[in-house]
C-alpha positions in Angstrom: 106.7 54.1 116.1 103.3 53.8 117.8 100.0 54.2 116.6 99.6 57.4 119.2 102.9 58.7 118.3 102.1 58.6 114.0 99.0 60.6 114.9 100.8 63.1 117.2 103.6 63.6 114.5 100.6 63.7 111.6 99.0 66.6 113.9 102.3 68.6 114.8 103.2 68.3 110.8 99.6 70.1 110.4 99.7 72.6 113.1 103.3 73.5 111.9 102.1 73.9 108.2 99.5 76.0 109.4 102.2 78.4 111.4 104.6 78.8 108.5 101.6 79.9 106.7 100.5 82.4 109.0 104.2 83.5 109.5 104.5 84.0 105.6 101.2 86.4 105.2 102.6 88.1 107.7 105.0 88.8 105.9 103.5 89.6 103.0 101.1 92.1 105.1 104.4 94.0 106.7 106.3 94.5 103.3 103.2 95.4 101.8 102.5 97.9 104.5 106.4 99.2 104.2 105.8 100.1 100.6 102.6 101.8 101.5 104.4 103.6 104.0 107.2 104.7 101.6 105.1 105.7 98.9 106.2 103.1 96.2 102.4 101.8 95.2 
């Protein structure tokens, strides 16, 4: 493996980590917002 290809992997690692984190509070925020909806606070 190159030098140029260990920093692309090192960067889509990061960018990944960053989406599965984004897609989890998004989660959080719509099952959050369901049980607002259905009254169960």
């Amino acid at each position: 493996m190159k030098a140029d290809d260990a920093k692309r992997l090192k960067e889509l690692e990061a960018e990944n980590a960053r989406l599965k984190k984004l897609v989890a509070n998004q989660a959080l925020d719509i099952d959050m917002l369901k049980d607002l909806s259905s009254g169960n606070f």
